[in-house]
N, C-alpha and C positions, 0 to 999 in steps of 0.2 A: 373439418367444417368450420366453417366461417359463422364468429355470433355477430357481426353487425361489419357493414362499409362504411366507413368515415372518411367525407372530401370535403373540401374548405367552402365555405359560408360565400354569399355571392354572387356575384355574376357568371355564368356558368359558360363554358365551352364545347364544343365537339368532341374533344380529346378525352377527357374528365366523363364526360357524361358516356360516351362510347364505352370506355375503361370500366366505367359501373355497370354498362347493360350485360358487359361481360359475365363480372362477377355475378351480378346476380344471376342469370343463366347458371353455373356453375351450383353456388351455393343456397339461394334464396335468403340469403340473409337482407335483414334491414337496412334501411341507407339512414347514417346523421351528416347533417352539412354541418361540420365544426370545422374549426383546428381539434388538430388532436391531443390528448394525453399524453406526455412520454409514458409512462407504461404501455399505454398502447401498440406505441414503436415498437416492443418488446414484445407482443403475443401476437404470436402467428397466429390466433384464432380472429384478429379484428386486418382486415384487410385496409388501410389506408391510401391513398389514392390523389395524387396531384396537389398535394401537402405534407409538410413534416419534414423535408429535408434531404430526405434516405432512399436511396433506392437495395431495398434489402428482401431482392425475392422469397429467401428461406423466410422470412419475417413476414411476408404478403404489405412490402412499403413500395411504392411505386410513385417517385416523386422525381420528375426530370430538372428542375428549376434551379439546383447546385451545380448540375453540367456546366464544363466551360464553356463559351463562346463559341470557340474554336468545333467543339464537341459537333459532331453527323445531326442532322434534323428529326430530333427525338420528342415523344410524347408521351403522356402514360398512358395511351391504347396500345401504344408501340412495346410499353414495358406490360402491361398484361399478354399481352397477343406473343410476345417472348418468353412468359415466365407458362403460356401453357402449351407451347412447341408450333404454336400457329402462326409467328411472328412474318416468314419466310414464303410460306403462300401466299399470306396477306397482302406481302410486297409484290408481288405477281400476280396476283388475281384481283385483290382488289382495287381500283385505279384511284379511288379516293383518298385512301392511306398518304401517300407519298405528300397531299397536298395540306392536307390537316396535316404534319409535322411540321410540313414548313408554316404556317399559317402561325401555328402555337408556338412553333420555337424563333423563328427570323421575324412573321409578322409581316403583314399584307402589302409594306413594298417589297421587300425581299421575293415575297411567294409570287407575285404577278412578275416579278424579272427572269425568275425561274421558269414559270411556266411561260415566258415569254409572248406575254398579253401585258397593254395598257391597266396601271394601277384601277383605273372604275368599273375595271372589268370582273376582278373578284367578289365584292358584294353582289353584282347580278345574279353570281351562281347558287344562293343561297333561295330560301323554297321559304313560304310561311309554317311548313312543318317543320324546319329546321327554327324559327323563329319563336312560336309556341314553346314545341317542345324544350326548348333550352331554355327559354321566360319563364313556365310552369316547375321546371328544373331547380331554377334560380329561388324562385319565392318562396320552396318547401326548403322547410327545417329538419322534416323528417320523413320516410318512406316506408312504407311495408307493404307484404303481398296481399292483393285485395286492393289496395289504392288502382284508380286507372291506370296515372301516369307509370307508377310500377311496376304493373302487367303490360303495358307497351315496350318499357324498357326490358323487360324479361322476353320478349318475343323479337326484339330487337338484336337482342345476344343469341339468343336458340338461335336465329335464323343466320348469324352470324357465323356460330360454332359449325353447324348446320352444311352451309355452303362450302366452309372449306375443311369440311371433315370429305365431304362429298367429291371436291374437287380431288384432295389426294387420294380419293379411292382409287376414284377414277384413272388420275395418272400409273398409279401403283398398276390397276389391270390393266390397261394399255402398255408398261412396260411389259408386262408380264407374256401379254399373247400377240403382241404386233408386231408387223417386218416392216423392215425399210426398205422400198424400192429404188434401182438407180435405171432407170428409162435414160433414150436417146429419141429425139425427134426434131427436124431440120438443123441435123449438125450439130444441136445444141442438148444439154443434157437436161433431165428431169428428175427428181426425186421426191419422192410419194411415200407417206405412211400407209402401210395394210393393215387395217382391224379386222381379221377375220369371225365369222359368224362360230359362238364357240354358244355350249351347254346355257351356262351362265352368261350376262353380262352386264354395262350399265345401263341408266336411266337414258343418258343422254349421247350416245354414242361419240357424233361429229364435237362437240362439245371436251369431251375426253379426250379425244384424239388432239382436238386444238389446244388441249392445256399440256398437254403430254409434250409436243412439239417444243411448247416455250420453256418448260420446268426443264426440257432436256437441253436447251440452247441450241436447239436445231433451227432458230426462226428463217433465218438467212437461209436454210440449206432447202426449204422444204417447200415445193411449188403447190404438192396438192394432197389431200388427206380422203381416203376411201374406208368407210368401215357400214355396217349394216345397218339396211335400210327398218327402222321401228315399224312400219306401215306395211312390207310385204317381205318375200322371200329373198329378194334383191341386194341390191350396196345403195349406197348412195356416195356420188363422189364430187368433193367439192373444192374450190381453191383455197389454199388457206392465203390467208393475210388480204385476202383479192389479188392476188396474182399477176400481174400483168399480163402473163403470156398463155393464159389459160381462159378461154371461150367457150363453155360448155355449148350455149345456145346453137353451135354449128354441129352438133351430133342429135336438134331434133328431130331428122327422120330416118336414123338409125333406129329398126327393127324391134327390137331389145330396148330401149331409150323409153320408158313409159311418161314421162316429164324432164323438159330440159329448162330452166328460168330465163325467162327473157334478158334478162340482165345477165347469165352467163357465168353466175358463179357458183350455180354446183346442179347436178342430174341426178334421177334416180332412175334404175335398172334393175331389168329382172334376172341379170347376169348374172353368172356365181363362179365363173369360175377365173382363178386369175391373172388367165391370159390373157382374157374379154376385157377383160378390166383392164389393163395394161393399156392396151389396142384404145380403148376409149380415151385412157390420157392422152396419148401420142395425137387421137384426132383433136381433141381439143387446142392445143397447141399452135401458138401463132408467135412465129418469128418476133421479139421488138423491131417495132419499127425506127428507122433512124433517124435523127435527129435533122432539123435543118440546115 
């Protein structure tokens, strides 16, 4: 257990403050905005954080600032999110991560070349919650639980830890009980995840099934995702990625079809068995059309 966080005095960032909502999630220990002690550096009971030099996980130092240049776009949310196995969803499910590295480590022209967007386009993305909180961040010296801004950051990280303790479940039960379908429909092929309706399952089915698809590097292979419907006895089946060639809305007055979305990307059905289901891809299905 952790007896206190210590991260450098300051104007405070995304990376650093993230990094701490972590920790405290984890541990509840108190936050000091210092430099640190070297002894410090040295007891794995005080976690250190965007200061000090060292990046020494057995130690709980998480300081990316010695990396070289050359060095991958690293941060110490990157180095927490690493040191507690979550570093690898995060890069996949979360789509904010990637941007805060580059932002903390190249810096805001670099990051808007990357993302390739106009340099005055990265401060728009920023919220007055992001402005506060990191001002109110900055002007404390020191943190405990019971402080507001503390319990914000602590709900910050649970929610954090949270989501993608959630997401790998999720993927883990979709490996566990799903097939992969290979359909044919005007000459052209289809391939479809089945989540079939089992004892147990998740919160979020379609949700699952769409994390499943990318953690498995299926994105490219995989036109549509079927797994059960939350609301009835049914599936519900839908396009992943939006799909080009999948138009659900043309199987609205199929029998069985109890909602198809105007927009066309996903139906739900009273159907269960997985032939029916098949057959509903196949109508879905619409040739690309050819270019001029």
């Amino acid at each position: 257990m952790l007896s206190r966080i210590v991260t450098h005095p300051g104007g405070s960032h995304k990376d650093e403050f993230l990094a701490v909502c972590v920790l405290i999630a984890k541990s509840g220990a108190p936050i000091e905005r210092r430099d640190p002690r070297p002894e410090e550096l040295l007891d794995p009971c005080v976690a250190v954080v965007d200061v000090g030099g060292e990046h020494e996980p057995a130690l709980m130092n998480f300081d990316h600032h010695h990396f070289p240049r050359e060095h991958e776009p690293t941060c110490s949310i990157s180095l927490v999110l690493q040191h507690y196995g979550l570093y690898k969803d995060a890069l996949l499910f979360c789509p904010w991560l990637e941007p805060a590295e580059w932002f903390d480590s190249r810096g805001p022209n670099k990051t808007a070349q990357w993302l390739g967007v106009p340099r005055d386009v990265v401060p728009k993305l920023n919220s007055p919650i992001d402005i506060t909180l990191l001002r109110r961040f900055a002007a404390s010296s020191t943190l405990a639980a019971g402080n507001p801004l503390y319990e914000v950051m602590r709900f910050v990280g649970e929610d954090m830890i949270s989501y993608l303790n959630n997401v790998r479940g999720g993927i883990d039960f979709v490996r566990q009980h799903a097939s992969l379908w290979a359909l044919e429909a005007c000459g052209g092929p289809i391939e479809a995840v089945f989540l079939p309706r089992t004892e147990f399952t998740v919160d979020e089915p379609s949700s699952a099934v769409a994390s499943y698809v990318r953690a498995s590097g299926l994105e490219k292979r995989i036109a549509a995702i079927v797994y059960p419907d939350r609301r009835g006895e049914g599936f519900g089946i839908g396009r992943y990625e939006d799909h080009a060639c999948l138009d659900f809305s043309r199987l609205k007055a199929e029998p069985d079809v109890h909602f198809a979305h105007k927009s066309g990307f996903m139906l739900k059905t009273s159907a269960t068995d997985p032939e029916r289901l098949k057959v509903l891809i196949q109508g879905a299905w619409q040739a690309p059309t050819a270019g001029p």
